[in-house]
N, C-alpha and C positions, 0 to 999 in steps of 0.2 A: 648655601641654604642650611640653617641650623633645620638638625636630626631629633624633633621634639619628641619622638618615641623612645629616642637613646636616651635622652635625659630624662623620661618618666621614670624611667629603671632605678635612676638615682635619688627622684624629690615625691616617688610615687610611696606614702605610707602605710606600708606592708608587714608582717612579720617575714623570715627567712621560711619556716612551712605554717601549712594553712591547707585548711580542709580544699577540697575542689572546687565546692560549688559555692563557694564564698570568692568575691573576686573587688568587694567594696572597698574604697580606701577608709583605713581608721583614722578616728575623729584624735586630737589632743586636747585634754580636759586639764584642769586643775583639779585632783580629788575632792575639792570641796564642791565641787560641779557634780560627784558621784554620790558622796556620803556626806553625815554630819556626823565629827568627832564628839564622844562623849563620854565623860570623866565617871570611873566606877566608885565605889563609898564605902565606907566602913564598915564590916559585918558586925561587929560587937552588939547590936541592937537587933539582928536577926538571925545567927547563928543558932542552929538549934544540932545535936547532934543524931537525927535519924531523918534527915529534912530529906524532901523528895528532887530539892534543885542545887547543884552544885555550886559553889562559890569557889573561884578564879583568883589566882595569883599570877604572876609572870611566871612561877615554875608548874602550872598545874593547879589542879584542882586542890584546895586546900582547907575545906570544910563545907560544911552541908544546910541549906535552910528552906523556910516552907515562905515564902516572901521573894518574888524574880524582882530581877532590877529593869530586866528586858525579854519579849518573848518573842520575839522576830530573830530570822536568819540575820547573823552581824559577823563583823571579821570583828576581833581585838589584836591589840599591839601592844608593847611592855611601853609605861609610864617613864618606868625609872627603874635598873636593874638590866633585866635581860630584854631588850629592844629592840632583839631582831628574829625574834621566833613566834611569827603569826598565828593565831588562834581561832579557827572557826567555830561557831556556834550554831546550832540547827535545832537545841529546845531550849526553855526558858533558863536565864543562869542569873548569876550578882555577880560582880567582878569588884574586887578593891581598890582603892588608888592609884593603885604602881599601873593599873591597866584599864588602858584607853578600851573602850568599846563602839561601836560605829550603827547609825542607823544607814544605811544602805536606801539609795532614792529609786523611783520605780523606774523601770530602764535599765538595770546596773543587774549582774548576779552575784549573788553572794558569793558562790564559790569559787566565780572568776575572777572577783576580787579577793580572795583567799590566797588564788595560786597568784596573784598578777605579787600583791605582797611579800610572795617570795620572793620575788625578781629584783628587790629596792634593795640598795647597800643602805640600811639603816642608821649605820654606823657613823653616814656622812653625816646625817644629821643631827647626829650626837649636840647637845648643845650645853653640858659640863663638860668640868674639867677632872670631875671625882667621878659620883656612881654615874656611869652611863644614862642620861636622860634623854626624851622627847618630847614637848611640847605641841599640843594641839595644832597653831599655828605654822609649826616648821612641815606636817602631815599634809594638812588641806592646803598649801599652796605647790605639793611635789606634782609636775605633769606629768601625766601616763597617756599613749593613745590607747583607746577602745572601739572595739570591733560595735558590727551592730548585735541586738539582743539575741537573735540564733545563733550568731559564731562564737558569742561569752559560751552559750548555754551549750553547742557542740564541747567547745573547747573542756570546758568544766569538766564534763559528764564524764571525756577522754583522760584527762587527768585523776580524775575521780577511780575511774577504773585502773591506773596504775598507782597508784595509793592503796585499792583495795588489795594489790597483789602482792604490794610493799611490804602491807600490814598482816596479809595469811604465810608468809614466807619467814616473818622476823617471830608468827608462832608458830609456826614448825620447829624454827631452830630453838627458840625457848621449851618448846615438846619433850624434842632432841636434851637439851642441855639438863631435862627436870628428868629423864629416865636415863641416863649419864648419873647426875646426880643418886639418884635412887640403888642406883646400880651400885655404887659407891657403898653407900650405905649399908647395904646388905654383903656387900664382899669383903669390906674391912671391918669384921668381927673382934672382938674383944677376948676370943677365945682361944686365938691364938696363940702361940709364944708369941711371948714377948719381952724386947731388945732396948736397949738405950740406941740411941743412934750412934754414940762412939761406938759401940760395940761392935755396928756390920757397916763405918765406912770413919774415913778423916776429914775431919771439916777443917779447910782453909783459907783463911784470912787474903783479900786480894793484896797487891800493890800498890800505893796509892803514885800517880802522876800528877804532875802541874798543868793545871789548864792550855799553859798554851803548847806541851806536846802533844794537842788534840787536832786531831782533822778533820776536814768537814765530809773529804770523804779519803778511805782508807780498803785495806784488805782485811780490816779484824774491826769487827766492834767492841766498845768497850762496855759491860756492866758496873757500876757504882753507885748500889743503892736506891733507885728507881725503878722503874717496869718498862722502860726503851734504852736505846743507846743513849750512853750520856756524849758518846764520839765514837771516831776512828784512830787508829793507827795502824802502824805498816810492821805490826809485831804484835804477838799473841804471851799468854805465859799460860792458858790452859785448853786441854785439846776437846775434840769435839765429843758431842755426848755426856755432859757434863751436867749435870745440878748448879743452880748456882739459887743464894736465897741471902735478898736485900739486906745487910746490917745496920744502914742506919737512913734517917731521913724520916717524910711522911709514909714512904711506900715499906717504911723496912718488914720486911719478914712474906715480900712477895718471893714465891718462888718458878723457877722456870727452867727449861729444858733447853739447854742451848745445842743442836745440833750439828754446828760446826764452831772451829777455836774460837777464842775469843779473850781478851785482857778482862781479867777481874780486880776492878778497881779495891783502893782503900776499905770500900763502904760495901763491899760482896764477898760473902760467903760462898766458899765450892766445895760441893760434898766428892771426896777426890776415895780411888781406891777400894770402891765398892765389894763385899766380902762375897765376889759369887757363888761361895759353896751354901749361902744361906739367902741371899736377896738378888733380884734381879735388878740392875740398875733403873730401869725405867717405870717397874712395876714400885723401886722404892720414890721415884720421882710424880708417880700418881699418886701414892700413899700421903705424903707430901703436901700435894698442893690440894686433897681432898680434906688436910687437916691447915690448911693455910690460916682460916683465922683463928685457931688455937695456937699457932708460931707467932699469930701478929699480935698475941696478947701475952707471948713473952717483953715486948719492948717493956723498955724503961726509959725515967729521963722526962719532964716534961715542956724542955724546949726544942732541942731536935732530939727523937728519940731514937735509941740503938737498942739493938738485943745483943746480951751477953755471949760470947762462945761455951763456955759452961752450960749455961738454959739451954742452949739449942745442942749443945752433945749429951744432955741429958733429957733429950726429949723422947717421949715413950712411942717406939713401934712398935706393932706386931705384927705377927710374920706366919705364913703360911707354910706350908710345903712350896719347894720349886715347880710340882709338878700344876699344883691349882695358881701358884701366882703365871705360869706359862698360859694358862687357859685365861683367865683373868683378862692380860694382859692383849691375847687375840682379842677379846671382844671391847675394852676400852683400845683398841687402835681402828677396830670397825667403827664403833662408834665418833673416836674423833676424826676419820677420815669421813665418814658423811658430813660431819657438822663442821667440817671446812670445807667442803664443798658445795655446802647449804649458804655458806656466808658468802661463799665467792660468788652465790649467782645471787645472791640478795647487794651484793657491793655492783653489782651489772645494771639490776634493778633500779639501784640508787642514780648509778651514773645516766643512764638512757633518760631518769624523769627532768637530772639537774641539763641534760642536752634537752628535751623538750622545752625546761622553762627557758633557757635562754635563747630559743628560735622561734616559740609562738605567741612571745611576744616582743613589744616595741619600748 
């Protein structure tokens, strides 16, 4: 005798979690059964610049007008460009070309159609072969199941509240990072002595390697020129604690703190030999990267750009006493030791919402 409960398990359409007292099987729609896609228009003829309703691009809000295109709750989606970064709307907005906007049919929630959005690999539906596009028609025939109207509107609400905790935690750390910032400001005084850089350290050109003595994974990472590893290897040529600041590329003249060895490519600077009797390595490595985009406006070159070694051993420090850059330096490591542990539970944050979207829904 076939086990019809055992195979409910398997054809019964559920999410993997699900509020308690919700126990309905969800329906499978075509979105066009949910919403009706519709195409945003040109601001040139309502752009006003102190308007009280926003105008929508696929990257944001991107100018202001006294004319909505739509004043109902609606989800948008990128036209053409960026395609897979959902857009909720809750007051009146205009939205331009590149982004689809949706009227939402009665039955349906807006914001459960917000988060369900998330859940779509957009990308499958990509339907160029250049800028990333989507088409009206490739959207309203994608199936999605849906719960009935109190378990959207549970669902939402629940979602909605870790979004809100998303967004009070990523301004904490922006808090954090704007009195960091300040603090900056007001420590590195002009009033100091002040140094060339040759003067309190040697700046060192990397090694350059061949691509293919690169690893995918290794014992030493490699810097050249970028703001991550450009690879691994199973060999180092500079030790830990170290400066290093990009020489060429788009990223050149980032600088960074590298804490354990590491190979410095062709395209990397390493501030080697630090003069301790007048700077402290790490307080000159904060000085550094608080003056980072005045280094990045040493480049030159306007096809790949590099910064000279000259520019950059002639670039202006100044310098404290040992005993106030030692003080200093306590309260920028308090500082970046909260605001790394402000990111690590905002990255917790992140991961929990991306496990909720892919279990509560179908």
């Amino acid at each position: 005798m076939v086990n019809y409960d055992f195979l409910s398990v398997y054809f019964y359409s559920v999410p993997n979690l699900r509020f308690l007292k919700f126990n309905q099987n969800y329906e499978t729609l075509q979105l066009k059964n949910t919403l009706k896609i519709k195409s945003g228009k040109d601001q040139k003829q309502v752009e006003v610049e102190n308007g009280i309703y926003n105008i929508y691009g696929t990257g944001g809000i991107i100018g202001h007008t006294n004319t909505f295109l739509y004043d109902k709750e609606s989800v948008g989606i990128g036209r053409k460009g960026t395609i897979d970064k959902p857009v909720y709307f809750d007051q009146p907005f205009w939205t331009v070309d590149t982004l689809f906007y949706s009227e939402i049919y009665e039955g349906f929630i807006p914001k459960y159609i917000f988060y369900l959005f998330q859940t779509i690999n957009w990308k499958k539906y990509n339907t160029s072969t250049g800028v990333p596009s989507l088409t009206s028609s490739s959207i309203k025939n994608i199936e999605k199941s849906f719960p009935c109207y109190d378990e959207q509107l549970k669902v939402a609400n629940f979602l909605t509240m870790i979004d809100m905790r998303i967004e009070t935690q990523i301004k904490i750390i922006d808090d954090y990072n704007s009195l960091k910032m300040g603090i900056y400001n007001w420590m590195f005084k002009e009033n100091y002595a002040d140094y060339k850089l040759k003067q309190l350290a040697y700046i060192v050109k990397g090694d350059q390697i061949n691509n293919d003595q690169l690893l995918s994974n290794g014992s030493y990472y490699m810097m050249n020129g970028g703001t991550s590893p450009s690879g691994y290897l199973d060999s180092y040529n500079v030790s830990e604690n170290t400066i290093s600041i990009s020489e060429g590329g788009n990223s050149c003249g980032y600088v960074q703190f590298n804490s354990s060895p590491f190979w410095s490519g062709g395209h990397c600077y390493t501030i080697q030999n630090v003069n301790s009797a007048l700077i402290e390595n790490k307080y000159l490595y904060h000085y550094l990267k608080h003056k980072e985009k005045e280094i990045m406006n040493l480049r030159i070159g306007t096809g790949l750009p590099n910064i000279q070694k000259k520019d950059l051993e002639n670039f202006t420090i100044f310098v404290p006493s040992l005993l106030i850059q030692r003080k200093n330096l306590a309260l920028f490591e308090m500082l970046d030791e909260k605001i790394c542990i402000l990111n690590e539970e905002l990255e917790r944050l992140e991961m929990q919402k991306k496990y909720l979207l892919r279990n509560m829904f179908i």
